[in-house]
C-alpha positions in Angstrom: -21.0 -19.8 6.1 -18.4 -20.3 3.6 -15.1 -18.6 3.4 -14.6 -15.7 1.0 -11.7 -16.9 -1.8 -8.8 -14.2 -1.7 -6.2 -14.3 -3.8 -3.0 -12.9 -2.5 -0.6 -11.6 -5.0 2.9 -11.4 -3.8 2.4 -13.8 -1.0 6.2 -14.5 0.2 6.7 -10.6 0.5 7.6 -8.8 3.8 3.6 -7.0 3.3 2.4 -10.3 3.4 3.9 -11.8 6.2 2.2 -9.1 8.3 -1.6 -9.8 7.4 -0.8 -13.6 6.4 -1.6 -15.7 9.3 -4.7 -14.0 10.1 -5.4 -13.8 6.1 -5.1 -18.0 5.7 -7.4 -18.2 8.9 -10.4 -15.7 7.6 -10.3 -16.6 3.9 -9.5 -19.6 1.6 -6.9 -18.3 0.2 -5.1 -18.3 -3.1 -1.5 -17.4 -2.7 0.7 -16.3 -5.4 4.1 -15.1 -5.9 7.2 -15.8 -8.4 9.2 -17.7 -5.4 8.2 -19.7 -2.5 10.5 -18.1 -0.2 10.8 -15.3 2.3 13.4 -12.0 2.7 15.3 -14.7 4.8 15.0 -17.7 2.7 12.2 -19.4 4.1 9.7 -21.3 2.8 6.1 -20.1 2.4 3.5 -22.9 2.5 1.1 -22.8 0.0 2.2 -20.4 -2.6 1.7 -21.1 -6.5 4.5 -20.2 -8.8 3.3 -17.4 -11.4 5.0 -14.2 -13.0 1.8 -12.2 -13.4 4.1 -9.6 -15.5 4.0 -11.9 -18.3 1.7 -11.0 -20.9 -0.1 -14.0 -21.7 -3.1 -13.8 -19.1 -3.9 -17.3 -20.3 -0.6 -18.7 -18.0 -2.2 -17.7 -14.8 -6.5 -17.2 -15.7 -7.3 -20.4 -13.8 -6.1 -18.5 -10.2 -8.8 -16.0 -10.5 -11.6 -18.2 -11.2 -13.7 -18.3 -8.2 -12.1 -16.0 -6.5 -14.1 -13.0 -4.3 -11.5 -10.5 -3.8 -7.8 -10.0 -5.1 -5.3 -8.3 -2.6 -2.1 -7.3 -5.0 1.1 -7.0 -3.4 3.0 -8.3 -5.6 5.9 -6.3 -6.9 9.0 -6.2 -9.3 12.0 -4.7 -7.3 14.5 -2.6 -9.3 18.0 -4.5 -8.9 20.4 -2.8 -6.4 21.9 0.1 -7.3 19.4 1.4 -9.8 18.4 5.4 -9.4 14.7 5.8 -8.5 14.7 8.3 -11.5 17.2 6.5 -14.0 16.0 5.5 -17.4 16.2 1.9 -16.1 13.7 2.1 -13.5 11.4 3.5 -15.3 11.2 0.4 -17.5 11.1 -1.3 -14.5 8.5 0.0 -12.5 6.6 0.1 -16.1 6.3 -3.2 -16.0 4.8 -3.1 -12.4 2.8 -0.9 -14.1 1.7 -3.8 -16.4 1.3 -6.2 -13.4 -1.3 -4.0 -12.1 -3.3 -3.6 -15.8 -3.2 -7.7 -16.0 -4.9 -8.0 -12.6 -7.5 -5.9 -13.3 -8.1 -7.4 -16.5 -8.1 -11.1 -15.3 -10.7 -9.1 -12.2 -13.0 -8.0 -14.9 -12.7 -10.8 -17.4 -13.0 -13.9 -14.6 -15.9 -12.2 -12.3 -14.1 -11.1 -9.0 -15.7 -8.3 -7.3 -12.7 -6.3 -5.9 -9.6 -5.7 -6.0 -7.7 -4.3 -3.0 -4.1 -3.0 -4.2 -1.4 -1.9 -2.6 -0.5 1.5 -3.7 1.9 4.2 -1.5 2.5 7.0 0.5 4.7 7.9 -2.8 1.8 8.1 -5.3 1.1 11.7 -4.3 4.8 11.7 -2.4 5.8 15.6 -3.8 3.1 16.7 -1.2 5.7 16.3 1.6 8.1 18.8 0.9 5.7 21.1 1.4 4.1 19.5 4.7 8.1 19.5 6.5 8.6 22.9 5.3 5.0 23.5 7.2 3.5 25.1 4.4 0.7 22.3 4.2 -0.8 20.9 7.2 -2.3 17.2 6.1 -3.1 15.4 2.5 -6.2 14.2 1.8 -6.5 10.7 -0.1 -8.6 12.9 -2.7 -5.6 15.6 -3.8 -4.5 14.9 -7.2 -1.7 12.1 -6.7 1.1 14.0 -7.7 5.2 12.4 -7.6 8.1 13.5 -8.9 10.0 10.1 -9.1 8.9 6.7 -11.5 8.4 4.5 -8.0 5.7 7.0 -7.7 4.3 7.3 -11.1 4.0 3.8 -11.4 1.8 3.9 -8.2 0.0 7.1 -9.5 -0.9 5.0 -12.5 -2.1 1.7 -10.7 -5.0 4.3 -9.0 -5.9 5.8 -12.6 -6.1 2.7 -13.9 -8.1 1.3 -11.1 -10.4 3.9 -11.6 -11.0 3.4 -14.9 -11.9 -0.6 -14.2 -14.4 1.2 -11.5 -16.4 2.9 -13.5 -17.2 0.2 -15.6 -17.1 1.8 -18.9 -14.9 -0.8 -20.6 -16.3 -3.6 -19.4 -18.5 -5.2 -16.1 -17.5 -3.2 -13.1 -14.6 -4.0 -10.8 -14.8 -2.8 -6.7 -11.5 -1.3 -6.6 -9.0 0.0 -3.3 -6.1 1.7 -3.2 -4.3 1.7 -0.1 -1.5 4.3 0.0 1.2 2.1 2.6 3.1 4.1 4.5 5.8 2.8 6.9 4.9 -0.7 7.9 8.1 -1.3 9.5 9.4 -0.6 13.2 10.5 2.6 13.5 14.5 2.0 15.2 15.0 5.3 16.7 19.0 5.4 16.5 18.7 5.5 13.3 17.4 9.4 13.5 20.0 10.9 15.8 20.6 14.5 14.5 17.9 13.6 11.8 14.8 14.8 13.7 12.8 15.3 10.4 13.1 12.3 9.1 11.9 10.2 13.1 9.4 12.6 12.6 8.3 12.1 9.2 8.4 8.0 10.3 6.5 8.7 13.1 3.8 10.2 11.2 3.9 7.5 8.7 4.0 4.3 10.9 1.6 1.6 10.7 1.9 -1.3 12.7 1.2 -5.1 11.4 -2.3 -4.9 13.2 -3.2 -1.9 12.0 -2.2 -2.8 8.4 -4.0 -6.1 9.0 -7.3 -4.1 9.7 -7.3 -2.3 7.2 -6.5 -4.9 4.2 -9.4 -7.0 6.3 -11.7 -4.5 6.0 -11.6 -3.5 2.7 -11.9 -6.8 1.8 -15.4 -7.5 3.9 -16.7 -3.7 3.7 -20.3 -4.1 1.8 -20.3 -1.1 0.0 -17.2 1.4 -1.0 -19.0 3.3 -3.5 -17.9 7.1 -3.5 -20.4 10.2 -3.3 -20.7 9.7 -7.2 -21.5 6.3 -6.7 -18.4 4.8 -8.1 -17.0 1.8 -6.0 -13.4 3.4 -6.1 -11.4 4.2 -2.9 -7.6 5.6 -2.0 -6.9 4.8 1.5 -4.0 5.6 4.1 -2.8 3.2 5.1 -1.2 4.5 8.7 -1.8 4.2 12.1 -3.5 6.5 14.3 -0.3 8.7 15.1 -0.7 11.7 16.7 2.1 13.0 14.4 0.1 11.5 11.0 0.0 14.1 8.3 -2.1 12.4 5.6 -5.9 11.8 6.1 -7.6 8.7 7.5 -10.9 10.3 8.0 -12.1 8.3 4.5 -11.3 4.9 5.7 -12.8 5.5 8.7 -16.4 6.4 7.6 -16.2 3.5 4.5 -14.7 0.7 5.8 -15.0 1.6 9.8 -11.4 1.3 10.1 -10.2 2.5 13.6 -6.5 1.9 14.4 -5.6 0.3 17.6 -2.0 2.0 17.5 0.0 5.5 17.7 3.5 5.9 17.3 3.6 8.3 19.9 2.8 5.7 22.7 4.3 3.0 20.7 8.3 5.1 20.5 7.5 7.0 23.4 10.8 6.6 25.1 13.0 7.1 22.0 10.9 10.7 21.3 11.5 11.6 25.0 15.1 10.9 24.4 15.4 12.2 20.3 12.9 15.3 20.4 12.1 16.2 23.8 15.7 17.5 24.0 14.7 20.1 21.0 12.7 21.7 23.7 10.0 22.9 20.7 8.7 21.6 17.5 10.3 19.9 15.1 11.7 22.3 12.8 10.6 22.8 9.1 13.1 22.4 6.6 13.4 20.4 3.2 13.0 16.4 4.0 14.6 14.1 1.4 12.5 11.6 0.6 13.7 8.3 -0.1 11.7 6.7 -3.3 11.1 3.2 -3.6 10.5 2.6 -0.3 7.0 2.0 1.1 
């Protein structure tokens, strides 16, 4: 049986070196990114030079042709410095923005049958005030995404336009996923001395490289992601199964049978013993400052 052709957008980024060894043994894949070179200056084997931001689709057509699925990571970072809410990264994540529109395009236009995007925790990200302040107990993928910052609009508008590709009513229909990243990072626990809403928050929030793996494998093989309405469109947390979670994996569980094989609480157990444990109770509520423009 033949391998199904993925195209990875944003194939040199720190996302991507989590899934990509088991990605270039599962698929034939297409990787794509505007450098060839890892975080540390490495070099990625394989990867095709392309700036998908670039509005002639013509430049980079040929790398969708034939292709199955497309998993877009690919990202334009705003330079250092820049305000998550400043005038300036709003052009910028605009143009991310435009990234996104140009992939589903070439998706429609060149025949591939999903596309499986990385969105983020921060598309619907004004939710967790009110979940530290424990007046809300979980978010569901289906709330309306909601953000108060342009790193989240810009994710907000990658699932609306997603949708819109779904439904099929400009064009043929594109399968589309959005998976909501949360903290795909490990959680270094002296890092949250005297900040025990913030460990918490992470703790809640963790995924671990084969739990992220899972779940970008099996929305890429799932059969069928159609919603109760029958429209192939899906928002996914993508998290671990933390005891301390507070958004919703129930969705991802059902469609795609995804079923995490880590919790933060076993994973950090030591460091909560040794950072919580000593609050002899439960975390208490107060305002958590949420730091856009991360994942």
């Amino acid at each position: 049986m033949s391998k199904k052709r993925v195209l990875l957008t944003g194939a040199s980024g720190y996302v991507a070196s989590q899934m990509l060894p088991t990605f270039r043994d599962r698929y034939d894949c297409v990787l794509v990114d505007v450098r060839d070179t890892d975080r540390n200056g490495n070099r990625v084997d394989g990867i095709r030079i392309a700036d998908l931001t670039q509005p002639d689709l013509e430049a980079y057509r040929a790398l969708f042709q034939g292709v199955d699925t497309v998993v877009h990571l690919g990202y334009v970072h705003p330079p250092t410095g820049q305000g998550s809410n400043s005038t300036d990264s709003y052009y910028t994540e605009r143009s991310n923005v435009d990234m996104a529109f140009h992939v589903y395009q070439l998706a429609m236009e060149e025949g591939v049958r999903r596309v499986v995007m990385a969105s983020s925790n921060h598309a619907a990200d004004w939710y967790e005030g009110l979940i530290h302040a424990r007046k809300k107990d979980c978010v569901d993928p289906w709330e309306r995404a909601i953000s108060d910052n342009f790193y989240g609009w810009a994710k907000e508008a990658y699932e609306h336009l997603g949708f819109v590709y779904a439904t099929g009513r400009i064009g043929r229909t594109v399968e589309v996923i959005q998976i909501r990243i949360g903290a795909p990072r490990e959680i270094e626990g002296d890092r949250f001395v005297g900040n025990p809403v913030a460990y918490n928050r992470d703790l809640g929030a963790h995924i671990s490289a084969r739990d992220l793996t899972q779940l970008f494998v099996r929305s890429v093989d799932a059969e069928d992601i159609r919603d109760r309405h029958g429209v192939p469109f899906q928002i996914f947390y993508g998290i671990s199964g933390n005891t301390r979670r507070f958004w919703s994996i129930v969705n991802a569980r059902e469609v795609i049978g995804y079923e995490p094989e880590d919790d933060s609480e076993v994973k950090y157990a030591d460091d909560i013993r040794r950072l919580l444990a000593p609050l002899g109770g439960p975390v208490p509520a107060r305002e958590y400052k949420r730091e856009p423009g991360t994942t």
